[in-house]
N, C-alpha and C positions, 0 to 999 in steps of 0.2 A: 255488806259494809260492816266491818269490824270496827269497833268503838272504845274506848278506854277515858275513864273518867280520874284524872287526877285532882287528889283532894290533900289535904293536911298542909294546905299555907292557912302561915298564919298573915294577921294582918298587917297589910305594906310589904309583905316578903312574897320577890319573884324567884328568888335562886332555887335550885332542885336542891333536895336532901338526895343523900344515895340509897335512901328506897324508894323515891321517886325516878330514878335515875334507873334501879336495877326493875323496873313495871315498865319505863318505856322500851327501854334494851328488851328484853320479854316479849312485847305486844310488836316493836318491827319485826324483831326474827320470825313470831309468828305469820307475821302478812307483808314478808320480803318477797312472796311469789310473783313474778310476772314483772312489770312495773308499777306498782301499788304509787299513788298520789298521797299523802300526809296532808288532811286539814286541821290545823291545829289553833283552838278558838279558845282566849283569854276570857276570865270571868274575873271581876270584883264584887266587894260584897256592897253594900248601901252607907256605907259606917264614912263615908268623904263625900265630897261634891266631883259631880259629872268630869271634870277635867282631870281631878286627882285619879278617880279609879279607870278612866279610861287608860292613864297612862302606864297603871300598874297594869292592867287587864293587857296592854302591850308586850309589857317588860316578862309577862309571865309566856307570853305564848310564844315571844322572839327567844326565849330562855331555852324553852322545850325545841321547837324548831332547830334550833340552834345544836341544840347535843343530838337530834336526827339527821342533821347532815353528818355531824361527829362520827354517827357509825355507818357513814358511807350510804348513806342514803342520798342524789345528786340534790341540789341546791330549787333546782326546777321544779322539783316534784315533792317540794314543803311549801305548802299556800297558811298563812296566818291571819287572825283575824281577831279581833277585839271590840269584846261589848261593854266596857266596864260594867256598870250595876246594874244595865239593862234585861230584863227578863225577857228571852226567847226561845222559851218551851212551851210556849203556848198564855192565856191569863189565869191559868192557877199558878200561883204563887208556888204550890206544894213542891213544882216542880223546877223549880228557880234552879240555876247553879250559881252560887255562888264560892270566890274566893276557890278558885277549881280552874283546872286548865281540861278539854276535851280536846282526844286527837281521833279524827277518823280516817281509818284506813280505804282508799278508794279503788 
């Protein structure tokens, strides 16, 4: 499983920059082989309440999914997901993602 951690939003912004844009173009063409599945999991930071970052932690991961179907990747095979500011890397903090989008390749 091939993994890519995208980082550099800021706070309340889901749209991609185009160096965000040119890592995920990069990481499909890498793991275009076969028919790879895309899970693509929204993060926000702690900085709003549960509803507000849930809905950003959406907006970022339907953002990224979104420009994976763009390069022909089929619609079926981008699963999205969203935590807002919930921590699930385990209970060390050290490991939080926050304000990040993870896409892994399956």
């Amino acid at each position: 499983m091939a993994t890519l951690q995208l980082t550099g939003y800021s706070a309340g912004i889901y749209r991609l920059t185009s160096h965000q844009r040119e890592e995920i173009r990069q990481f499909v063409d890498q793991n275009r082989v076969g028919e790879p599945t895309f899970t693509v999991s929204g993060f926000a930071s702690t900085s709003s309440n549960h509803e507000l970052n849930l809905a950003l932690s959406t907006a970022r991961a339907e953002a990224v999914a979104n420009f994976i179907v763009d390069l022909k990747i089929p619609n079926d095979k981008v699963i999205t997901r969203s935590f807002g500011e919930r921590l699930f890397t385990g209970n060390d903090r050290k490991g939080q993602l926050s304000m990040a989008v993870l896409i892994e390749a399956l």
